[in-house]
C-alpha positions as CSV (number, residue, x, y, z in Angstrom):
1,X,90.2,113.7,104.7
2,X,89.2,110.0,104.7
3,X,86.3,110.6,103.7
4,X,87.2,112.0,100.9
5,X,90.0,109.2,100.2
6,X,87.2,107.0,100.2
7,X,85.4,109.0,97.8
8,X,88.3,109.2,95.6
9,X,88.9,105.9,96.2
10,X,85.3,104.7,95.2
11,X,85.4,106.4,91.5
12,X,89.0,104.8,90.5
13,X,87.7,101.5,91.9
14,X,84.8,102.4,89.0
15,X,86.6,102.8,86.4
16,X,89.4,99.9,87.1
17,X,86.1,97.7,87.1
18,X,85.0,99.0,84.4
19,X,87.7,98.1,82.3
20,X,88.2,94.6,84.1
21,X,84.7,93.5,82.8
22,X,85.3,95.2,79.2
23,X,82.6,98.2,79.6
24,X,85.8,100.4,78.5
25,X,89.1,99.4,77.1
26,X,92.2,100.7,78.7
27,X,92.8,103.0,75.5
28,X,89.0,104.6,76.2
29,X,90.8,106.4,79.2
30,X,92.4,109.0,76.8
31,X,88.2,110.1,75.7
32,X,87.8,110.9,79.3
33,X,90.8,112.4,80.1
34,X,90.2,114.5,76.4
35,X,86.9,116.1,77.4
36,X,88.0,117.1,81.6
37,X,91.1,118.7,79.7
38,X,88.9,120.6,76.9
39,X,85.7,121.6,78.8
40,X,85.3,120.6,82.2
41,X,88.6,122.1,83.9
42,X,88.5,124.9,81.3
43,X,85.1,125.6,82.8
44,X,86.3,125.5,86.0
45,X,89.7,127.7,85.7
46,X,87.7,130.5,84.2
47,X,85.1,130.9,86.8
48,X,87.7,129.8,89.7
49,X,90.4,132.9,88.5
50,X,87.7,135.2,87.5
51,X,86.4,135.2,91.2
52,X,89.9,134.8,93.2
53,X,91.5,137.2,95.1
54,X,95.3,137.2,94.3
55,X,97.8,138.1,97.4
56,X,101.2,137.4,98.4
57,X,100.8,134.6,100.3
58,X,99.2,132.6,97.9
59,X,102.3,133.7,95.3
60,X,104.6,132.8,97.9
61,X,102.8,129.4,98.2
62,X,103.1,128.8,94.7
63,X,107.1,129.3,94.9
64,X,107.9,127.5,97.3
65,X,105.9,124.4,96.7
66,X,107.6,124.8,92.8
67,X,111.0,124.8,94.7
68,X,110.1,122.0,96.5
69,X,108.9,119.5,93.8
70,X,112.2,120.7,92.1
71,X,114.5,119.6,95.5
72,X,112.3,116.3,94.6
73,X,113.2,115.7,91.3
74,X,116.7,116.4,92.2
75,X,117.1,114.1,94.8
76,X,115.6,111.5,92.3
77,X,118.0,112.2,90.0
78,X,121.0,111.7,92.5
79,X,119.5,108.3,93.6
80,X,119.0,107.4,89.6
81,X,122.6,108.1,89.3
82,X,123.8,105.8,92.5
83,X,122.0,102.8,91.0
84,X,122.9,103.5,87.8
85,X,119.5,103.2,85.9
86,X,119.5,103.8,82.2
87,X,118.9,107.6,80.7
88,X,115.4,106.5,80.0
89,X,114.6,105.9,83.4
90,X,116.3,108.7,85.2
91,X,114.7,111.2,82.6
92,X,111.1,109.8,83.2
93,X,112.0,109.5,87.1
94,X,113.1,113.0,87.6
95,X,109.8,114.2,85.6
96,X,107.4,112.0,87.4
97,X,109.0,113.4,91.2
98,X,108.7,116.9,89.8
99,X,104.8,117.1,88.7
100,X,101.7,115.9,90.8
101,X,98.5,115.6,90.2
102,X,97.5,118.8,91.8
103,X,94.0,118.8,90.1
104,X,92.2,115.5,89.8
105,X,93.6,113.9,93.2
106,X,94.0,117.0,94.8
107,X,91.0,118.9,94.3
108,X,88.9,116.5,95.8
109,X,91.2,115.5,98.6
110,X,91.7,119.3,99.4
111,X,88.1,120.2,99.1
112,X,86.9,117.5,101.2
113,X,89.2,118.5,104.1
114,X,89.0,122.5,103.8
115,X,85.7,122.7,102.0
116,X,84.9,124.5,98.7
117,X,86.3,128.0,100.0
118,X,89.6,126.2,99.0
119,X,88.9,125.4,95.3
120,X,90.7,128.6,94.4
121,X,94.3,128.3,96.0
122,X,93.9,124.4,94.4
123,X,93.1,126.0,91.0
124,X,95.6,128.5,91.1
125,X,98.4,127.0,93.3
126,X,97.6,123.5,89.8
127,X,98.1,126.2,87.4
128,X,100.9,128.2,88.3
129,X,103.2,125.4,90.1
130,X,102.2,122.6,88.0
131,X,100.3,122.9,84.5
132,X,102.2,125.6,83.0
133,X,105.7,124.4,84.3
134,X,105.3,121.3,82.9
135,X,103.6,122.4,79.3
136,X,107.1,124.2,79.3
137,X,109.8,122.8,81.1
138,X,108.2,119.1,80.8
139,X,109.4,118.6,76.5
140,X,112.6,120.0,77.6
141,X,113.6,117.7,80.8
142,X,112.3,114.8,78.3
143,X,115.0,115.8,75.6
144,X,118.0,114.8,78.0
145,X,116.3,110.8,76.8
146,X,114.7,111.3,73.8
147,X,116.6,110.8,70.3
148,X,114.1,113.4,68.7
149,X,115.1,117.3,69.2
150,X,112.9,119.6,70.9
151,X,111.4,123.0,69.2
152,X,111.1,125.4,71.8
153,X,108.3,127.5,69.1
154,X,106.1,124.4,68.7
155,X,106.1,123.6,72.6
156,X,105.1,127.2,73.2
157,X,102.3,127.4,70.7
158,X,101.4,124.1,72.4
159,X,101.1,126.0,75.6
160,X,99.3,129.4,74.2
161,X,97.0,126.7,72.9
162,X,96.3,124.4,75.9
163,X,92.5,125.0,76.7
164,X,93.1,125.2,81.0
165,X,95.5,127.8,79.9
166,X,93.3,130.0,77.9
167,X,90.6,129.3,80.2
168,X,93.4,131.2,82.9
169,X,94.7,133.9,80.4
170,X,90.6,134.8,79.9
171,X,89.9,134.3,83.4
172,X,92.5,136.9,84.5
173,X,92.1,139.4,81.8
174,X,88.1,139.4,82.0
175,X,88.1,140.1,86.2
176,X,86.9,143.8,85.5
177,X,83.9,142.6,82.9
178,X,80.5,141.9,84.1
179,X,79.7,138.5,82.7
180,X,76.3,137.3,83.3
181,X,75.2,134.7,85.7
182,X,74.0,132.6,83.2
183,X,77.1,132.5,81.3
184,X,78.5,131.0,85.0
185,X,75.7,129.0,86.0
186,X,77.0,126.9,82.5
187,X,80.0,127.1,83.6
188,X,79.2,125.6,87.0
189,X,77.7,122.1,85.7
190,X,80.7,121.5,83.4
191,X,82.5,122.5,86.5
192,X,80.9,119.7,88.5
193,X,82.1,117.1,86.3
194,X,85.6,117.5,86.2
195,X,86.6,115.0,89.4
196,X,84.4,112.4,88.5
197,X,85.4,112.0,85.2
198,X,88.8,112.3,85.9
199,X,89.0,109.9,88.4
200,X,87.1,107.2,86.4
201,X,89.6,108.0,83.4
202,X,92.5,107.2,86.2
203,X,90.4,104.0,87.4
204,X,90.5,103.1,83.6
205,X,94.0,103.8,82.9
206,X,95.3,102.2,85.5
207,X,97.6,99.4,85.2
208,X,99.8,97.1,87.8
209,X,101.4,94.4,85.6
210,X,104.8,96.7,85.0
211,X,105.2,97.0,88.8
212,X,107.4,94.4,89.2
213,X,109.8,95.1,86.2
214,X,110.0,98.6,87.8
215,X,109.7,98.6,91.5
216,X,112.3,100.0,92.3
217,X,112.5,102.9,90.4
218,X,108.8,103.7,91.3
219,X,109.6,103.6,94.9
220,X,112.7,106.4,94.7
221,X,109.7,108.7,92.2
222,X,107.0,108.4,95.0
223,X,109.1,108.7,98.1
224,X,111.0,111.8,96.1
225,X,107.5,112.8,95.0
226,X,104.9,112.2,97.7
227,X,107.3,112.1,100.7
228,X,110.1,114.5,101.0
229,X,109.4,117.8,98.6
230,X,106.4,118.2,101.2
231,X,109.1,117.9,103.9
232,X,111.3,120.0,101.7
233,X,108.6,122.8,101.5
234,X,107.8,121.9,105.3
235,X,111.7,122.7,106.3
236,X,112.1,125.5,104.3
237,X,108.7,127.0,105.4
238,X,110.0,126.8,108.9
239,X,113.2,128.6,108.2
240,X,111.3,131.8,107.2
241,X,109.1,131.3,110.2
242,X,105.6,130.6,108.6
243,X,102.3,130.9,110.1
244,X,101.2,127.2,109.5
245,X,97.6,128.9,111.4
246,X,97.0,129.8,108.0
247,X,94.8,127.1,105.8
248,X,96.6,128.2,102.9
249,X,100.3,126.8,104.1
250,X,98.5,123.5,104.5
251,X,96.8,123.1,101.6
252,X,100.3,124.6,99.7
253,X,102.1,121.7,101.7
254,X,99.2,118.7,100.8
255,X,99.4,120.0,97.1
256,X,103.1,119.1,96.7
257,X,102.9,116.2,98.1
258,X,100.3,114.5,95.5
259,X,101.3,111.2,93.8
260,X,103.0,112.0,90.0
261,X,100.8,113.4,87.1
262,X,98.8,111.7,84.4
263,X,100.0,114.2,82.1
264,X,103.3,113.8,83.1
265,X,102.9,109.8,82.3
266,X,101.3,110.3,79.1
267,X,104.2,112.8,78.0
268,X,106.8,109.8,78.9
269,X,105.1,107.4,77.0
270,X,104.6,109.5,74.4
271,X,108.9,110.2,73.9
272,X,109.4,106.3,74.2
273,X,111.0,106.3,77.3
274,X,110.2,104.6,80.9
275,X,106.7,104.0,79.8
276,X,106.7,100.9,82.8
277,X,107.8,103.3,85.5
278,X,105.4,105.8,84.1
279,X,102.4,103.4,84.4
280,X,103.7,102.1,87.6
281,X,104.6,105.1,89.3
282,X,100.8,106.9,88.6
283,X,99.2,103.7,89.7
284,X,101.0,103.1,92.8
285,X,100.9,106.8,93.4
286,X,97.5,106.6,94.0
287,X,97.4,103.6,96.2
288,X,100.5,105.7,97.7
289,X,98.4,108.5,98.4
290,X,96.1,106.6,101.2
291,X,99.0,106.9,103.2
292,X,101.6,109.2,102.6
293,X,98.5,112.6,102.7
294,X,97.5,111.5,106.0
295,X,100.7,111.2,107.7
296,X,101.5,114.6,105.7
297,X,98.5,116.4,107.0
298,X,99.1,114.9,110.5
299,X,102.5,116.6,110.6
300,X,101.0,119.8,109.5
301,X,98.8,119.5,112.4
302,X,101.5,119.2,114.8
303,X,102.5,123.1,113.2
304,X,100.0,124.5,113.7
């Protein structure tokens, strides 16, 4: 796993310098970001679902980290509510603890520890408990802060739209249909540059100077976020007597517990709401994550 921190580590770095000495502009981020949402994860989706075999476990995964994250965002809100931050700030708080960046961070983290056998549980455990629930529930949560109304059509054409989600409605209805390797082995070198571009994008995006402004309501979004909806899904998983033997309980537990999504950040921004805490909270989520999916994964080790 710290090998592949480092790794992860390494291409932020990249990008972070690369904006620092002017290579890229901070705004240059959203090209990046543009062209792993459009064709590299699309490419990787399709060929990921089209090859996956779906069971019960995995589905059950799935639930319960979604439950989790949702315990998460809860708890944010409460804490929100004691200190008495503004509507903007609890709205973008309780999105930011519910959504994590179960693809960029967490494919290589998880693929690094389990190996490439565990692509597809990341793939499918990003789309079902993160991507889609956010494209839909993600305009709606925002509305509680935002002065403009929210059209329930547009944001599901949005959705029906969203390339990773065609790439998973294709992937799925296409399973019988012999595609040939070719078609794949295109597939596979758009597929290879998803984390590396993603990561630099980060490295680019990233900014510290709202930190201080918003320190404290970054720390209740990552300790909601990145601390206790792992130990939420932990607890619960131990009330139904899980077998944590099995990879796939591990990887469902590290996958809840990434720092908050880019998407979710740019969404924030985007509705004029929290946008410090939203810069803050991916930027120290990722610092964050050094420490807080270590000490996760050395609980799960103690499970097992």
């Amino acid at each position: 796993m710290f090998t592949s921190l480092l790794s992860i580590f390494i291409l932020i770095a990249s990008g972070y310098f690369a904006k620092k000495v002017k290579i890229f502009e901070q705004k240059n981020s959203s090209i990046f970001i543009d062209y792993a949402l459009t064709f590299a994860l699309p490419a990787l989706i399709f060929d990921k679902i089209y090859h996956v075999n779906i069971d019960t476990t995995l589905l059950n995964i799935i639930a319960l980290g979604f439950v989790s994250t949702i315990l998460g965002a809860c708890l944010s809100l409460l804490i929100c509510k004691l200190f008495k931050f503004s509507k903007a700030t609890t709205v973008s708080a309780v999105l930011l603890s519910m959504f994590g960046n179960t693809i960029f961070i967490g494919m290589p983290i998880i693929t690094g520890f389990f190996g490439k056998d565990a692509l597809n549980e990341v793939i499918f455990y990003d789309q079902f408990a993160t991507a889609i629930p956010i494209s839909i529930l993600g305009p709606f949560i925002l509305s509680f802060g935002a002065e403009a109304k929210v059209s329930l059509i547009q944001n599901a054409i949005k959705v029906l739209k969203f390339p990773p989600f065609v790439a998973l409605i294709l992937g799925l209805a296409l399973r019988d249909v012999k595609i040939p390797e070719v078609i794949f082995n295109s597939l596979h070198m758009f597929s290879a540059s998803v984390v590396p571009v993603a990561l630099f994008a980060i490295g680019i995006g990233l900014g510290f100077r709202s930190i201080k402004s918003a320190y404290k309501s970054t720390a209740i979004v990552l300790c909601c976020k990145m601390l206790f909806a792992p130990l939420f899904f932990i607890a619960i998983a131990l009330v139904f007597k899980v077998n944590f033997s099995d990879s796939t309980w591990i990887i469902g537990i590290l996958q809840c517990g990434m720092p908050p999504m880019v998407l979710a950040s740019a969404m924030i921004m985007k509705a004029n709401l929290d946008s410090q805490l939203a810069v803050s909270a991916v930027a120290m989520g990722v610092v964050m994550s050094f420490i807080s999916l270590p000490f996760i994964n050395y609980i799960c080790g103690l499970l097992v």
